[in-house]
mmJSON file of the N, C-alpha and C atoms, coordinates in Angstrom:
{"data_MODEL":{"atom_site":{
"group_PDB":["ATOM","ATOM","ATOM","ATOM","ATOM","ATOM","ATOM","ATOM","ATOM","ATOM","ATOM","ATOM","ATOM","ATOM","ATOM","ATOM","ATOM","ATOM","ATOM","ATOM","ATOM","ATOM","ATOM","ATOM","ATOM","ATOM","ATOM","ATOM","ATOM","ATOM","ATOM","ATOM","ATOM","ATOM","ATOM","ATOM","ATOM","ATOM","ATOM","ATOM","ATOM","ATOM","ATOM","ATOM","ATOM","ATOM","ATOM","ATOM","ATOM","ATOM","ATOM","ATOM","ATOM","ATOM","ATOM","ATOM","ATOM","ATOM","ATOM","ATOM","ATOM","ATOM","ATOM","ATOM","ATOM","ATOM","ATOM","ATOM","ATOM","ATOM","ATOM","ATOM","ATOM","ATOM","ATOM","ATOM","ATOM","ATOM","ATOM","ATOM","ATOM","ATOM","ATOM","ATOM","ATOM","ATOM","ATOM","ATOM","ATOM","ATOM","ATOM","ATOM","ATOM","ATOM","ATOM","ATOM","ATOM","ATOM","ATOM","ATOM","ATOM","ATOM","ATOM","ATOM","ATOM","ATOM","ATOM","ATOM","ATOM","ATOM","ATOM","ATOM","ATOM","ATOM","ATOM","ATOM","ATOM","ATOM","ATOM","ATOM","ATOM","ATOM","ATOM","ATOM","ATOM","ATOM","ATOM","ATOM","ATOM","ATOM","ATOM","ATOM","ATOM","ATOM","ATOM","ATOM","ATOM","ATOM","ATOM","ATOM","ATOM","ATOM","ATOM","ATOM","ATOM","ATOM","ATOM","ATOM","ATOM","ATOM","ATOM","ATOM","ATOM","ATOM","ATOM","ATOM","ATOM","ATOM","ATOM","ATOM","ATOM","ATOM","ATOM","ATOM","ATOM","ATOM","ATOM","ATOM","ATOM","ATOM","ATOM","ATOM","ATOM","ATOM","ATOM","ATOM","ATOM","ATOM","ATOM","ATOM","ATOM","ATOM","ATOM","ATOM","ATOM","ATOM","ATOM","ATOM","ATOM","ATOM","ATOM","ATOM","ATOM","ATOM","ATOM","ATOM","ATOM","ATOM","ATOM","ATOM","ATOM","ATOM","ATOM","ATOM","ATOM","ATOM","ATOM","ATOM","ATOM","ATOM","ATOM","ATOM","ATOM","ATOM","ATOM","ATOM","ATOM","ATOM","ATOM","ATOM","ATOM","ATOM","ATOM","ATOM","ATOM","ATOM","ATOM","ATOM","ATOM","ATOM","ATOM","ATOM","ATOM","ATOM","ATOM","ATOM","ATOM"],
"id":[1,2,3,4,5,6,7,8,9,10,11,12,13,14,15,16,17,18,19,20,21,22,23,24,25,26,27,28,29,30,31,32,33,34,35,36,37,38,39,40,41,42,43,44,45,46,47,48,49,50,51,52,53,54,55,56,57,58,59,60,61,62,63,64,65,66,67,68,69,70,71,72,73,74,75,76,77,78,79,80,81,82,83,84,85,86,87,88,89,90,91,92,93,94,95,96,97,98,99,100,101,102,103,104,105,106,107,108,109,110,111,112,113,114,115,116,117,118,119,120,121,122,123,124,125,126,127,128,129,130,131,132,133,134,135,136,137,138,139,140,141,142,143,144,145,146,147,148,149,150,151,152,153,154,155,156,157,158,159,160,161,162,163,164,165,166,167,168,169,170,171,172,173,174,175,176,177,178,179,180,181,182,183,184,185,186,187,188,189,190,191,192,193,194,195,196,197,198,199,200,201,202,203,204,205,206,207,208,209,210,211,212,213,214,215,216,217,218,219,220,221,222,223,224,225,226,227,228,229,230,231,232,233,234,235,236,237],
"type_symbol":["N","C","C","N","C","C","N","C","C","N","C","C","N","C","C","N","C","C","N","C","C","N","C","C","N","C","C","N","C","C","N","C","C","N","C","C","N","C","C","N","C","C","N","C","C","N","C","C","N","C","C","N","C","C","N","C","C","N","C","C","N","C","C","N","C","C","N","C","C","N","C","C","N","C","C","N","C","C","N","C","C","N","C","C","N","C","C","N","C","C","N","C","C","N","C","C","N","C","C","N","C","C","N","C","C","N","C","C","N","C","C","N","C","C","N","C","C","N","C","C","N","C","C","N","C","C","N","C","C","N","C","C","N","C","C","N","C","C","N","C","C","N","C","C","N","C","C","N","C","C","N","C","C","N","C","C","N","C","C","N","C","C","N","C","C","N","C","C","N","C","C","N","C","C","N","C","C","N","C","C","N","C","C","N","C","C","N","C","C","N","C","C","N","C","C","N","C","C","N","C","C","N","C","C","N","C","C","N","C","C","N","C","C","N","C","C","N","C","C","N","C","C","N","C","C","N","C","C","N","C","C","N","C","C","N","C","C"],
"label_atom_id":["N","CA","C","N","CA","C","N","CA","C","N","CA","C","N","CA","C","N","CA","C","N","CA","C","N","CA","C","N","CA","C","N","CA","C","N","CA","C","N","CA","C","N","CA","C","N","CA","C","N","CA","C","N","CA","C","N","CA","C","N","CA","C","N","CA","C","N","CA","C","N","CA","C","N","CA","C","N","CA","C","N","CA","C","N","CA","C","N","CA","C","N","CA","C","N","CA","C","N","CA","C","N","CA","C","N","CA","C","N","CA","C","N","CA","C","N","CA","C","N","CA","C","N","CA","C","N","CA","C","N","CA","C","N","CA","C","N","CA","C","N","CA","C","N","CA","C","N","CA","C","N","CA","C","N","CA","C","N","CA","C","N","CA","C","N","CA","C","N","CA","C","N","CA","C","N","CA","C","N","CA","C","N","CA","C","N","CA","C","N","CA","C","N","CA","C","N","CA","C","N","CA","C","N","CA","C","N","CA","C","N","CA","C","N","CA","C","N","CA","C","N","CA","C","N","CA","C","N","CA","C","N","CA","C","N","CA","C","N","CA","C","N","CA","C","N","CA","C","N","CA","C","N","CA","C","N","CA","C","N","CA","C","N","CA","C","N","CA","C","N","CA","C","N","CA","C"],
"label_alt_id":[null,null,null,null,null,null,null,null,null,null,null,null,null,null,null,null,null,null,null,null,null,null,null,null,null,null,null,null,null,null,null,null,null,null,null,null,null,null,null,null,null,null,null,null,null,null,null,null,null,null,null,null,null,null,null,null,null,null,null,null,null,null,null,null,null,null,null,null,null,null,null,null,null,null,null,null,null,null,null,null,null,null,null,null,null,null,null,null,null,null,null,null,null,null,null,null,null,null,null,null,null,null,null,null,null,null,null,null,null,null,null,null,null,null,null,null,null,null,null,null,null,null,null,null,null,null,null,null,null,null,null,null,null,null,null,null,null,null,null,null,null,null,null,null,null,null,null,null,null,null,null,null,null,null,null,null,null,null,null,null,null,null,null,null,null,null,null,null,null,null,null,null,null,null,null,null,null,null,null,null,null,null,null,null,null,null,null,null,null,null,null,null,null,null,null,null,null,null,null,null,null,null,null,null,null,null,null,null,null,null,null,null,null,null,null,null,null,null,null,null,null,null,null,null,null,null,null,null,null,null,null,null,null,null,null,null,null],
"label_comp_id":["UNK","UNK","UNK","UNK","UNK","UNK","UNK","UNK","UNK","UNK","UNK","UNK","UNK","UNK","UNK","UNK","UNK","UNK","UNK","UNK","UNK","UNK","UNK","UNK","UNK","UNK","UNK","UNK","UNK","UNK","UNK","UNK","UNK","UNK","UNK","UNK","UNK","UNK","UNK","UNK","UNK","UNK","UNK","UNK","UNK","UNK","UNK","UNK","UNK","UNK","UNK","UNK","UNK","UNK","UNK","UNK","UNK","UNK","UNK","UNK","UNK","UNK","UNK","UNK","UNK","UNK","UNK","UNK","UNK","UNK","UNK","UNK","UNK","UNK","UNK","UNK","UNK","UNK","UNK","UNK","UNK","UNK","UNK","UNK","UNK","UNK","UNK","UNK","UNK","UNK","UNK","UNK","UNK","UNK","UNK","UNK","UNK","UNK","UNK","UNK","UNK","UNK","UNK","UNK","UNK","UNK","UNK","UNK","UNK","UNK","UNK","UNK","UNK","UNK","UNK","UNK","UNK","UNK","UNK","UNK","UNK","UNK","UNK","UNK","UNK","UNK","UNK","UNK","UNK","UNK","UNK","UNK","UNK","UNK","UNK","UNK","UNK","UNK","UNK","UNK","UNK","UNK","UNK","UNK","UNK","UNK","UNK","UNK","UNK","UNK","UNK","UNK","UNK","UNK","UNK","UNK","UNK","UNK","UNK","UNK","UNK","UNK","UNK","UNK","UNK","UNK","UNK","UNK","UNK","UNK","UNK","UNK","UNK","UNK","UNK","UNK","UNK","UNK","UNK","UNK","UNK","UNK","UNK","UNK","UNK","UNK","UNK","UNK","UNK","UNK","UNK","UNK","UNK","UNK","UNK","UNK","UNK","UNK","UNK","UNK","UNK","UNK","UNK","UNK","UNK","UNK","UNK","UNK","UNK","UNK","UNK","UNK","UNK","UNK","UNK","UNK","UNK","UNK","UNK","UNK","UNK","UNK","UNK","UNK","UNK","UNK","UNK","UNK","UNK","UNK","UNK","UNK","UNK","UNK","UNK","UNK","UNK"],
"label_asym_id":["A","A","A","A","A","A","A","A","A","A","A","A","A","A","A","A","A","A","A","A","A","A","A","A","A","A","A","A","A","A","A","A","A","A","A","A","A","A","A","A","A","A","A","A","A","A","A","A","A","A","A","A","A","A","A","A","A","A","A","A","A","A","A","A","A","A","A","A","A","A","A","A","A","A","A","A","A","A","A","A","A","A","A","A","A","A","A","A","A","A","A","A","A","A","A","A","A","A","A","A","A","A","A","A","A","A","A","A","A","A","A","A","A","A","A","A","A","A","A","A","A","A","A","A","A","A","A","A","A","A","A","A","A","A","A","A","A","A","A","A","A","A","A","A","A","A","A","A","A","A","A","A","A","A","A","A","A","A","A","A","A","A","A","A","A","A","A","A","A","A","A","A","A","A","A","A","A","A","A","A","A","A","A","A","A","A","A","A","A","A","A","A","A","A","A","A","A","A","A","A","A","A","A","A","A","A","A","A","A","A","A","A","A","A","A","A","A","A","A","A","A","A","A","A","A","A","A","A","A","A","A","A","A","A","A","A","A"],
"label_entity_id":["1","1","1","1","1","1","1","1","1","1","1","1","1","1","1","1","1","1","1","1","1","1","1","1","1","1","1","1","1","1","1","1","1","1","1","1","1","1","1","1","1","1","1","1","1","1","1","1","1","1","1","1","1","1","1","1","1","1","1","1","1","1","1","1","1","1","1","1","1","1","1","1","1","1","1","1","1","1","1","1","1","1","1","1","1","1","1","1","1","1","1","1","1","1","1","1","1","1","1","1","1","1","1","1","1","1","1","1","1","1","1","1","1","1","1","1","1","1","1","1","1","1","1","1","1","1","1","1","1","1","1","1","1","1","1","1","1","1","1","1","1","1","1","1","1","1","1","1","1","1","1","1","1","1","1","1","1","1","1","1","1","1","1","1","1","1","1","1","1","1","1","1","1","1","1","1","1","1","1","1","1","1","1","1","1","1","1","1","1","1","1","1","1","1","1","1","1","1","1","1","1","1","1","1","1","1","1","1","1","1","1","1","1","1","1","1","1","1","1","1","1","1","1","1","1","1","1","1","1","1","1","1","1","1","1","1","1"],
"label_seq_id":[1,1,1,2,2,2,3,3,3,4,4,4,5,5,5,6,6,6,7,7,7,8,8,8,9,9,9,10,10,10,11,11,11,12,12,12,13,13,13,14,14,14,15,15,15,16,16,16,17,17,17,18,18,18,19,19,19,20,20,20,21,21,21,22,22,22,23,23,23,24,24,24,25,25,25,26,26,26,27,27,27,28,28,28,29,29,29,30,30,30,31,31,31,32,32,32,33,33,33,34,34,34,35,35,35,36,36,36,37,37,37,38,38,38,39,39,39,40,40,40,41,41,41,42,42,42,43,43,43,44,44,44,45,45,45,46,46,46,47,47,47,48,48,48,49,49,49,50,50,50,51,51,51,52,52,52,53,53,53,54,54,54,55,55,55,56,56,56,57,57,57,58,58,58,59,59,59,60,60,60,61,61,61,62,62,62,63,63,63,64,64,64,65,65,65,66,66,66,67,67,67,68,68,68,69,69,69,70,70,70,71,71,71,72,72,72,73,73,73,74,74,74,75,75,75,76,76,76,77,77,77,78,78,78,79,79,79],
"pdbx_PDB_ins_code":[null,null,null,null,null,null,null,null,null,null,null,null,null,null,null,null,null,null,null,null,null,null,null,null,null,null,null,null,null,null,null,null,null,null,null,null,null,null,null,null,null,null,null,null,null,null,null,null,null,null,null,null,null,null,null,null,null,null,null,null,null,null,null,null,null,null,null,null,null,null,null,null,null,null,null,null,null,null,null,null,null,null,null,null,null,null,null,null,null,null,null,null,null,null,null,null,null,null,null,null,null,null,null,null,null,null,null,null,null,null,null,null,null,null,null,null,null,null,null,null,null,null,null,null,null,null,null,null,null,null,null,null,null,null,null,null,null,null,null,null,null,null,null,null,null,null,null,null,null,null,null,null,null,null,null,null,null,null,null,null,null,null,null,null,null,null,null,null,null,null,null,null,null,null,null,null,null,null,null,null,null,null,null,null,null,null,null,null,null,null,null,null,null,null,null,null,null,null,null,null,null,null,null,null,null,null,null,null,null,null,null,null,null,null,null,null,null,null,null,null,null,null,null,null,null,null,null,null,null,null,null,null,null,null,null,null,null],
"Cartn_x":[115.113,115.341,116.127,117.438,117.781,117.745,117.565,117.417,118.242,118.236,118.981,118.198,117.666,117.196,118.522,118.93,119.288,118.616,118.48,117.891,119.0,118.712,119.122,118.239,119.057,118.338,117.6,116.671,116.332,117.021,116.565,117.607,116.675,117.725,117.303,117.728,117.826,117.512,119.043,119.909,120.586,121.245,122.857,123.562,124.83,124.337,125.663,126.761,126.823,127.69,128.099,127.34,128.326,129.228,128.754,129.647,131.049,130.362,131.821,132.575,132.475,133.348,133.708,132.977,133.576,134.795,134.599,135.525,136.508,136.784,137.93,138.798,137.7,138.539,139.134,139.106,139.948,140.901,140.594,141.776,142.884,142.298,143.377,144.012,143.711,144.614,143.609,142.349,141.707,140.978,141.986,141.199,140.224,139.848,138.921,137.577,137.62,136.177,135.217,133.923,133.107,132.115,130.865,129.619,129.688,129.523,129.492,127.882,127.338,125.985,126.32,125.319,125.519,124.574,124.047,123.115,123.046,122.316,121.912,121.995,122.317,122.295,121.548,121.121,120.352,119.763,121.232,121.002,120.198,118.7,118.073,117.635,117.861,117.32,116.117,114.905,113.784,113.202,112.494,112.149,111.281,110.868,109.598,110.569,109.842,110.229,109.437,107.789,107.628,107.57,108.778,109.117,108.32,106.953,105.773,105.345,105.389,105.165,106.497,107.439,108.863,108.927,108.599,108.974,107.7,106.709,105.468,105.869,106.453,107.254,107.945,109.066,110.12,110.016,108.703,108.023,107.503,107.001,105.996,107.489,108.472,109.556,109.953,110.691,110.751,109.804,108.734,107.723,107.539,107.862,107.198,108.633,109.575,111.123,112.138,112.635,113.896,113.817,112.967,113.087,112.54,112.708,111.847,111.465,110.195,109.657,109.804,109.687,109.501,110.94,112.187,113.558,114.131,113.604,114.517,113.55,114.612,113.879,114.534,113.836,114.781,114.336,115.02,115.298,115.752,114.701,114.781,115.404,116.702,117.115,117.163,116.135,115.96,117.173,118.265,119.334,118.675],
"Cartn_y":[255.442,254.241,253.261,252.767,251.984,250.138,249.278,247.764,247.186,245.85,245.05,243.615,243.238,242.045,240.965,240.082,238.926,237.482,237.441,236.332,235.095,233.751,232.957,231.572,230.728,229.241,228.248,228.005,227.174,226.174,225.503,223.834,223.161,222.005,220.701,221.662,223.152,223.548,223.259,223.068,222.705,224.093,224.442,225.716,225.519,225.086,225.391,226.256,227.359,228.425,228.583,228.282,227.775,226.706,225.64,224.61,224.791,225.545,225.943,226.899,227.952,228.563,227.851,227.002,225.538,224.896,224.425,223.926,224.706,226.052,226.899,227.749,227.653,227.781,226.808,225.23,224.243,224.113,224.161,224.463,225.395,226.5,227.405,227.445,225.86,225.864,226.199,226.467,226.572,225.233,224.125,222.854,222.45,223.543,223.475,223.993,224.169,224.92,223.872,223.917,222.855,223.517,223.262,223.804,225.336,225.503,226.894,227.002,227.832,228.675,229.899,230.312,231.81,232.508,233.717,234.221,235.877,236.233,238.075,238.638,240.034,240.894,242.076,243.031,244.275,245.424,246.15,247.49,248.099,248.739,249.68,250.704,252.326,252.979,253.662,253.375,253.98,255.283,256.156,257.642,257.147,255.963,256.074,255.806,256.619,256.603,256.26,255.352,254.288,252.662,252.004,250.758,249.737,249.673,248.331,249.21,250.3,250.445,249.654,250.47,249.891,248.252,247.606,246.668,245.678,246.492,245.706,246.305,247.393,247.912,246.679,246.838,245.605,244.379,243.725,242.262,242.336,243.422,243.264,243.606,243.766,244.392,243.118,241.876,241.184,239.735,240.009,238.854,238.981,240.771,241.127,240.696,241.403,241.302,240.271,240.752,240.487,238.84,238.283,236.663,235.878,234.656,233.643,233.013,233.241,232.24,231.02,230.299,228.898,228.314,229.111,228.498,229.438,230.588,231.427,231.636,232.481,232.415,233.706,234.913,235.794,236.484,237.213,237.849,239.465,239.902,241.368,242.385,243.033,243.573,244.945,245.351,247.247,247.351,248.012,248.587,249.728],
"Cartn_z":[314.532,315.301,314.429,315.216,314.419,314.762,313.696,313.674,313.037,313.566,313.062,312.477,311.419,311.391,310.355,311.031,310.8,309.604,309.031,308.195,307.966,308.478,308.589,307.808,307.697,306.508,307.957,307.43,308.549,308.722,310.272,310.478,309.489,309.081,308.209,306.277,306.372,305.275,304.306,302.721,302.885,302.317,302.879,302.937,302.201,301.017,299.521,299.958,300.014,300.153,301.669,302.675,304.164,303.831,303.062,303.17,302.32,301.406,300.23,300.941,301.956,302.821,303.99,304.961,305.8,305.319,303.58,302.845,303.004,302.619,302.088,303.246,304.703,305.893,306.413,306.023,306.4,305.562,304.262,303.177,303.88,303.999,304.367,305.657,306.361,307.931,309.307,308.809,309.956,310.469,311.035,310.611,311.89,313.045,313.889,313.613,312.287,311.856,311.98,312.6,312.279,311.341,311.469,310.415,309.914,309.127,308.77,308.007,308.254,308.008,307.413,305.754,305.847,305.959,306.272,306.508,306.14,306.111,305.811,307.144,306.908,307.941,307.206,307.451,307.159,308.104,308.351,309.302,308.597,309.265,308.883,309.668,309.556,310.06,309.781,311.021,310.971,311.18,310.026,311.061,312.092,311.998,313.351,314.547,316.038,316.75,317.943,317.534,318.522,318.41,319.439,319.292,318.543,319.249,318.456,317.178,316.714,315.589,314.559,314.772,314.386,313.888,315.372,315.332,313.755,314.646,312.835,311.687,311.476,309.814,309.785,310.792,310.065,309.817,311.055,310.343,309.532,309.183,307.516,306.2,306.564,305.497,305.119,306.664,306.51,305.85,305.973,305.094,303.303,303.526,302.031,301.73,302.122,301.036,301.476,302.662,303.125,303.721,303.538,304.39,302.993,303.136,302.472,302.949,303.565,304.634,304.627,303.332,303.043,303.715,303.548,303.852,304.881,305.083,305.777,307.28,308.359,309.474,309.628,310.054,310.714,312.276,312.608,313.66,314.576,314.266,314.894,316.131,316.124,316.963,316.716,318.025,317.926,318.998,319.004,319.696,319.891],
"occupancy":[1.0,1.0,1.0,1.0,1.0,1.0,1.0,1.0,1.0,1.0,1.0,1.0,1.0,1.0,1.0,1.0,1.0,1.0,1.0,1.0,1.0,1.0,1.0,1.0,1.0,1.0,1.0,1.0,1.0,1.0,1.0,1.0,1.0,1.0,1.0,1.0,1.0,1.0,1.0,1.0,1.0,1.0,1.0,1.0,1.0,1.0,1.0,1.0,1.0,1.0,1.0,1.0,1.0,1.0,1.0,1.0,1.0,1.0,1.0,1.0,1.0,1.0,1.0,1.0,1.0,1.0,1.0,1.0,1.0,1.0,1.0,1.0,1.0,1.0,1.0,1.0,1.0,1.0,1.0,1.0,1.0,1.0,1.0,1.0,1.0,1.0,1.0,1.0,1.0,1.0,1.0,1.0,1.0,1.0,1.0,1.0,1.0,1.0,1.0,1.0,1.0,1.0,1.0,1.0,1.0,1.0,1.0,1.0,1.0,1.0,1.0,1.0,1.0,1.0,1.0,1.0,1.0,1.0,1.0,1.0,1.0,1.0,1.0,1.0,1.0,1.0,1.0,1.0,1.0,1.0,1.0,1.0,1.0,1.0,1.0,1.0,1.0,1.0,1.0,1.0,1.0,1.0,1.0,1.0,1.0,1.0,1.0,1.0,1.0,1.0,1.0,1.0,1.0,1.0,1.0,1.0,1.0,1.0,1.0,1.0,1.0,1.0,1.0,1.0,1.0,1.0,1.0,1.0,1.0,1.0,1.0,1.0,1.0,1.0,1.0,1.0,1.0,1.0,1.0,1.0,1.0,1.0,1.0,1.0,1.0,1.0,1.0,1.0,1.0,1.0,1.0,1.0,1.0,1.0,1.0,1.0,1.0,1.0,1.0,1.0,1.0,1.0,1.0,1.0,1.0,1.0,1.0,1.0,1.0,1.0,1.0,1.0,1.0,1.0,1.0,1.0,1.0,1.0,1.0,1.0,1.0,1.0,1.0,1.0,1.0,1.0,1.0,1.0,1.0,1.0,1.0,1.0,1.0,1.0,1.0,1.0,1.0],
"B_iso_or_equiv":[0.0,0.0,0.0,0.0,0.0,0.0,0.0,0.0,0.0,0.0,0.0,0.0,0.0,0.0,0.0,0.0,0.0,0.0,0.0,0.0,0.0,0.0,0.0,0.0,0.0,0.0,0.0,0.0,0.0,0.0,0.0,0.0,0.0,0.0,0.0,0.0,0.0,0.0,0.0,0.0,0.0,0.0,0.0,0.0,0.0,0.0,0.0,0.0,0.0,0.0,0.0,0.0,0.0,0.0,0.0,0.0,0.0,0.0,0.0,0.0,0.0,0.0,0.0,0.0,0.0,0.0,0.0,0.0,0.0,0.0,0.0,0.0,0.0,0.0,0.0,0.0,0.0,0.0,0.0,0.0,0.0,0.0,0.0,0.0,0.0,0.0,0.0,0.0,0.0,0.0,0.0,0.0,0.0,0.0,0.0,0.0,0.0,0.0,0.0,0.0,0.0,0.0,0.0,0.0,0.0,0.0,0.0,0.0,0.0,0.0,0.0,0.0,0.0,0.0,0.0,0.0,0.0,0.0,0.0,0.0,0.0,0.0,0.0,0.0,0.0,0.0,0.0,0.0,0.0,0.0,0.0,0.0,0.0,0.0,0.0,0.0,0.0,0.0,0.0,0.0,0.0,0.0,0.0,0.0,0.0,0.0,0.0,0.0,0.0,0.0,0.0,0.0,0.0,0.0,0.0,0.0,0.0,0.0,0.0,0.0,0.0,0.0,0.0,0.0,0.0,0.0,0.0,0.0,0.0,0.0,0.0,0.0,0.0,0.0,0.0,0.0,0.0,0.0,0.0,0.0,0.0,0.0,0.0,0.0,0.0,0.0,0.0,0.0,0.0,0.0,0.0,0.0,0.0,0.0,0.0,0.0,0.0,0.0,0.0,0.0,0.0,0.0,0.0,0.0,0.0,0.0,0.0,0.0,0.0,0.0,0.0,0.0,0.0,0.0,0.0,0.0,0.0,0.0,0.0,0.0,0.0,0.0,0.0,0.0,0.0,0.0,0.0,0.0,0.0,0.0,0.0,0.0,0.0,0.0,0.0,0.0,0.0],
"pdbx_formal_charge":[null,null,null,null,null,null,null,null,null,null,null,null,null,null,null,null,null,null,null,null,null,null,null,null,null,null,null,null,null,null,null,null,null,null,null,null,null,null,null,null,null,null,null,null,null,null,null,null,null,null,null,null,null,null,null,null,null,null,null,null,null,null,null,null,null,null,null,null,null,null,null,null,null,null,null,null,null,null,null,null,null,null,null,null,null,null,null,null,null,null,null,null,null,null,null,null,null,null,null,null,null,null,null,null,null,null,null,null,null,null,null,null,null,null,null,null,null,null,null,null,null,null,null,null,null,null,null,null,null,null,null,null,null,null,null,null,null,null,null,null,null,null,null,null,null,null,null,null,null,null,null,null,null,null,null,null,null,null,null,null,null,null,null,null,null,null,null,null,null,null,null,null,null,null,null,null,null,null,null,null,null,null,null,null,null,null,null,null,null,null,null,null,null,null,null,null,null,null,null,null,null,null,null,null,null,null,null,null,null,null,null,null,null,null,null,null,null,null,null,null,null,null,null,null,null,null,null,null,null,null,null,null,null,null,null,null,null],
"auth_seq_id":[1,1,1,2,2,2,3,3,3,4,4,4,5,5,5,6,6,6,7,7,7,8,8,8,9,9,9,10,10,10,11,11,11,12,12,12,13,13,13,14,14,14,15,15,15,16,16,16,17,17,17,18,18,18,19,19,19,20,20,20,21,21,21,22,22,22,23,23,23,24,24,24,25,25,25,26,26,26,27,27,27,28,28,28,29,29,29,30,30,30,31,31,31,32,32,32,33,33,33,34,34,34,35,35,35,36,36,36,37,37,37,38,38,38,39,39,39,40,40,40,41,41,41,42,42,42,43,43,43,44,44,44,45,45,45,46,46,46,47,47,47,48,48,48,49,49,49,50,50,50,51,51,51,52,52,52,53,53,53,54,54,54,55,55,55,56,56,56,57,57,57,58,58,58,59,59,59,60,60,60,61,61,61,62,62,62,63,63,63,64,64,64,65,65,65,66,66,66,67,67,67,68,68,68,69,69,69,70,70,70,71,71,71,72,72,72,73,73,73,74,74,74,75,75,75,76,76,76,77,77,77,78,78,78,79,79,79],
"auth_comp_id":["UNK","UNK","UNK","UNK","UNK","UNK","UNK","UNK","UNK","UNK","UNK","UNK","UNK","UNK","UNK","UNK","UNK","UNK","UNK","UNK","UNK","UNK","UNK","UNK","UNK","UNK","UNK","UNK","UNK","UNK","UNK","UNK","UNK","UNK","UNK","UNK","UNK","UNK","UNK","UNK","UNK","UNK","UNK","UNK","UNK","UNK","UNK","UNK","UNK","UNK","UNK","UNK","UNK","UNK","UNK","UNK","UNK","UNK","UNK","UNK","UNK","UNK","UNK","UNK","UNK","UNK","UNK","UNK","UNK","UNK","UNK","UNK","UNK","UNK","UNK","UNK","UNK","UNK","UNK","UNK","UNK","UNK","UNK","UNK","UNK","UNK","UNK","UNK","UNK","UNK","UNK","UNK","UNK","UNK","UNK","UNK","UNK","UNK","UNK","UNK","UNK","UNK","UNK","UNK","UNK","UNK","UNK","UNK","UNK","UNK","UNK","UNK","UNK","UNK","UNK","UNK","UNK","UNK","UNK","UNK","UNK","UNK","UNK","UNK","UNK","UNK","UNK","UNK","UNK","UNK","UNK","UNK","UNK","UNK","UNK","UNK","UNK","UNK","UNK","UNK","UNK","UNK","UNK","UNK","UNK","UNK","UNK","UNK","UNK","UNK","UNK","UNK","UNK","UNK","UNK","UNK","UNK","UNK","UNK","UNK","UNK","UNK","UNK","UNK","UNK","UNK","UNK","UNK","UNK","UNK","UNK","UNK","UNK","UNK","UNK","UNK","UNK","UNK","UNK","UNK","UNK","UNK","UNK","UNK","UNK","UNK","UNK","UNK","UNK","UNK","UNK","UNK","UNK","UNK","UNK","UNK","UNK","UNK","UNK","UNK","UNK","UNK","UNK","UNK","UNK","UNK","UNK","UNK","UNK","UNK","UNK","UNK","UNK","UNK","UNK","UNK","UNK","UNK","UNK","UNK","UNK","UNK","UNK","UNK","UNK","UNK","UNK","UNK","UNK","UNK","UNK","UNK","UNK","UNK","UNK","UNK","UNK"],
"auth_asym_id":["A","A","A","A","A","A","A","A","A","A","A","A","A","A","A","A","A","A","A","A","A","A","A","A","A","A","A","A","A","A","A","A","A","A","A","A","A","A","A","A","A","A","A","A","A","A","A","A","A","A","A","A","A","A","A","A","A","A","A","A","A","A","A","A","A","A","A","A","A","A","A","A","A","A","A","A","A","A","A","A","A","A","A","A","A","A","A","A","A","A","A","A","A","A","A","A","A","A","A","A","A","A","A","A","A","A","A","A","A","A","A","A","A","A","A","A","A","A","A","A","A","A","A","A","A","A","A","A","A","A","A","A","A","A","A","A","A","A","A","A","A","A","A","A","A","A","A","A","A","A","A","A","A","A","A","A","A","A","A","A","A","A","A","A","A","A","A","A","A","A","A","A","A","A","A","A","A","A","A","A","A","A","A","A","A","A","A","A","A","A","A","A","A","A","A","A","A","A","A","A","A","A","A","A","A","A","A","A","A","A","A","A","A","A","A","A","A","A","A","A","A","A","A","A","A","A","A","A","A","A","A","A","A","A","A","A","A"],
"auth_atom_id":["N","CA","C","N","CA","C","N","CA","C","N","CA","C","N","CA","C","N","CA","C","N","CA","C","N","CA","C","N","CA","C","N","CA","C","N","CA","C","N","CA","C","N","CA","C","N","CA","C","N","CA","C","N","CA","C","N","CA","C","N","CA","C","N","CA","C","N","CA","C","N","CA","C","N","CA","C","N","CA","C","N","CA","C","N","CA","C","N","CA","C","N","CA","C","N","CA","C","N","CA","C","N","CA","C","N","CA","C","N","CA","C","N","CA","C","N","CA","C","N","CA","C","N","CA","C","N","CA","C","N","CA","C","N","CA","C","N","CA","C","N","CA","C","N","CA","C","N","CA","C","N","CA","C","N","CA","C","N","CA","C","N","CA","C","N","CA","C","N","CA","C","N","CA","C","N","CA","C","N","CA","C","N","CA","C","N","CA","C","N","CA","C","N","CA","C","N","CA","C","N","CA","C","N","CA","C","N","CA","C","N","CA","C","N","CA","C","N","CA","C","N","CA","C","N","CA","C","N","CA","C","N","CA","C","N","CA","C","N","CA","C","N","CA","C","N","CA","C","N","CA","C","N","CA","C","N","CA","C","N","CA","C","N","CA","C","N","CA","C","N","CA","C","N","CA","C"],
"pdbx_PDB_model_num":[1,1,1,1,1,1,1,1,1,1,1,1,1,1,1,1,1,1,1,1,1,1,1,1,1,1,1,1,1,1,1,1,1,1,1,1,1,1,1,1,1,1,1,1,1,1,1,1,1,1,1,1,1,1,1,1,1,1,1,1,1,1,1,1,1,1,1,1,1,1,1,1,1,1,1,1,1,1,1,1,1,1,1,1,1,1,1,1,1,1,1,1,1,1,1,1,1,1,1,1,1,1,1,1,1,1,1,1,1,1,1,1,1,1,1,1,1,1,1,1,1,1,1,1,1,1,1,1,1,1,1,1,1,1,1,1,1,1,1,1,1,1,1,1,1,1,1,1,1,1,1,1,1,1,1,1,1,1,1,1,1,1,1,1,1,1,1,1,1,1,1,1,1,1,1,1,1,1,1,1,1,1,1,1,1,1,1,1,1,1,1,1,1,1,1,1,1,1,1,1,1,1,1,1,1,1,1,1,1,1,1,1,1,1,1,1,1,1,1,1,1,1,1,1,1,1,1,1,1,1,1,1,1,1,1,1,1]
}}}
């Protein structure tokens, strides 16, 4: 089975490296850029092949590793 979880900075949180690429796409002529955010992506494929099992591996993958709860928020897509 394959997933997709997303990890993103929370709102209010502050995004150094969105803003330094915001910066460097207006530099370079893209001057309709507004906010820029960066965030993780992490395709993973699962041998399990029932969904609510799946889906609790990857919330527990995401708490133990892949998120920082304190700043990060993420988001699970089983395709």
């Amino acid at each position: 089975m394959k997933a997709r979880v997303t990890v993103t900075l929370r709102d209010g949180i502050l995004d150094p490296q969105g803003k330094a690429i915001e910066g460097a796409l207006v530099a370079l002529g893209f001057g309709g850029v507004g906010a820029v955010r960066q965030g993780k992506v992490f395709d993973i494929d699962l041998a399990e092949t029932d969904p609510a099992k799946a889906r609790d591996a990857l919330d527990r993958m995401c708490k133990a590793l892949l998120a920082n709860l304190v700043i990060e928020d993420y988001a699970i897509d089983m395709g």
